[in-house]
C-alpha positions as CSV (number, residue, x, y, z in Angstrom):
1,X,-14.7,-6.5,1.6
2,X,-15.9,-6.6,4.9
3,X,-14.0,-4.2,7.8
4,X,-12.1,-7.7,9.5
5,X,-10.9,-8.0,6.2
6,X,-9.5,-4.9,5.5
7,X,-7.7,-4.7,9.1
8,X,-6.8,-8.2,8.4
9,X,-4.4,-7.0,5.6
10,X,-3.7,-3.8,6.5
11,X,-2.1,-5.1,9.6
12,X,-0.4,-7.8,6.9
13,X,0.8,-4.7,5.0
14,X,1.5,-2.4,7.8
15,X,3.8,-5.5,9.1
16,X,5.1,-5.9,6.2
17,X,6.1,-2.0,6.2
18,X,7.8,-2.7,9.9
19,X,10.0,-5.5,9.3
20,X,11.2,-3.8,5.8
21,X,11.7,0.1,7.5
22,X,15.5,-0.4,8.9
23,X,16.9,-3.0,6.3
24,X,15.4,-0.9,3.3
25,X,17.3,2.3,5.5
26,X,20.4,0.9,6.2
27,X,20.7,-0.5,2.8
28,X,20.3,2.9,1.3
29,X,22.8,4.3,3.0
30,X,25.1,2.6,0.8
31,X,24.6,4.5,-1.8
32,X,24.6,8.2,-0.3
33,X,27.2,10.3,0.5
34,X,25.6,12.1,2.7
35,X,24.3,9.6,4.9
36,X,25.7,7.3,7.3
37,X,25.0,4.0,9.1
38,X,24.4,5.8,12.0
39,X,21.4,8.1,10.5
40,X,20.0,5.4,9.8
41,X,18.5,5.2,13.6
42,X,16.3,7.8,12.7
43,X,13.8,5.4,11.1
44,X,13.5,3.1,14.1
45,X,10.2,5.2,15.8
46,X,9.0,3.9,12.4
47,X,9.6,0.7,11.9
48,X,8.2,0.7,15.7
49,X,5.3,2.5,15.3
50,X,4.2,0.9,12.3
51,X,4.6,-2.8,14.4
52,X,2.4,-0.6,16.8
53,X,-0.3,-0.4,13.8
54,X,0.3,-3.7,12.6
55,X,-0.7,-5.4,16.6
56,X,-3.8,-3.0,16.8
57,X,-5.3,-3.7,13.5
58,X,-4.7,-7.4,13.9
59,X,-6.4,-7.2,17.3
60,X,-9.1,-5.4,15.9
61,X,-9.6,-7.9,12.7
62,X,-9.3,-11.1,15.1
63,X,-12.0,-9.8,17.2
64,X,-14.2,-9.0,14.3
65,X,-13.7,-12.7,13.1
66,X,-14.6,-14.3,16.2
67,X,-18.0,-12.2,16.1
68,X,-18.3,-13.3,12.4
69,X,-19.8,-16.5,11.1
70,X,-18.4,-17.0,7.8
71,X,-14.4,-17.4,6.2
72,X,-13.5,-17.0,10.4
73,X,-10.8,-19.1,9.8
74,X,-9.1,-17.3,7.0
75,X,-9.2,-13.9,8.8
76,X,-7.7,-15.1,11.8
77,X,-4.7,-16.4,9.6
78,X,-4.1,-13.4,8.0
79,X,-4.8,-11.4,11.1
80,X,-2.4,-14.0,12.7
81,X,0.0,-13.0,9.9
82,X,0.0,-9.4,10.2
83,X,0.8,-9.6,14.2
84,X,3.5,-11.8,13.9
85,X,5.2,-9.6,11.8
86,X,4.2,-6.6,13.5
87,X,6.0,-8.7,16.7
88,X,9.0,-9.2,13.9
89,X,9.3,-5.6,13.3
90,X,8.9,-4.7,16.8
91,X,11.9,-6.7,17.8
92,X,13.6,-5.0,14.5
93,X,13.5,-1.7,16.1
94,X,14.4,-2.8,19.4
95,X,17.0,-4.7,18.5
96,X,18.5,-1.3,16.6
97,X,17.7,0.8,19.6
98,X,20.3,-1.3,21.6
99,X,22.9,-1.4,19.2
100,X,22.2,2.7,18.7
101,X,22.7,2.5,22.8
102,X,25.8,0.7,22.7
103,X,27.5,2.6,19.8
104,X,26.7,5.9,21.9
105,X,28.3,4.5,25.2
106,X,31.0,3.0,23.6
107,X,31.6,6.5,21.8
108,X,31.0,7.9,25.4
109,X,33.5,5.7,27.0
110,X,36.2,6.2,24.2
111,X,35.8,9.8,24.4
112,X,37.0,10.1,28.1
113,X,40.2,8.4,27.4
């Protein structure tokens, strides 16, 4: 397996890894006692930074296929693959850093009353 590949699908998997990080966190909360809802925020620099690894290693595999001359066309799929969902799990974690930001000023605001 050449090096595109590999970055190919480990931005697939590392994607895959983003988009699954706050779901997979929030749904296990439901089962501890000692964790909230609201501890599960603290994955969210994961979930971000693995859509972070996902983008660079897609980068790095799509330009590796364009310099290649043979199976170009499934590489750039995959490596299309893994940055869409490294995009996916991006907008994951920033969509759970607003609601984190709203929860906080509306615990801010209640707090003064």
């Amino acid at each position: 397996m050449a090096a595109h590949d590999s970055a190919a699908w480990g931005s697939v998997l590392a994607g895959i890894a983003s988009v699954l990080t706050l779901p997979l966190a929030v749904f296990l909360t439901r089962f501890s006692d000692s964790y909230e809802l609201l501890h599960a925020g603290f994955v969210i620099p994961i979930g971000a930074a693995l859509g972070f690894v996902a983008l660079a290693l897609a980068r790095s595999a799509r330009r590796r296929s364009a310099m290649s001359l043979g199976g170009a066309d499934e590489k750039h799929a995959v490596a299309t693959s893994g940055r869409v969902l490294g995009v996916i799990g991006l907008c994951l974690a920033a969509s759970a850093l607003i609601a984190l930001g709203v929860y906080g000023l509306l615990e801010y605001v209640g707090s003064r009353e």
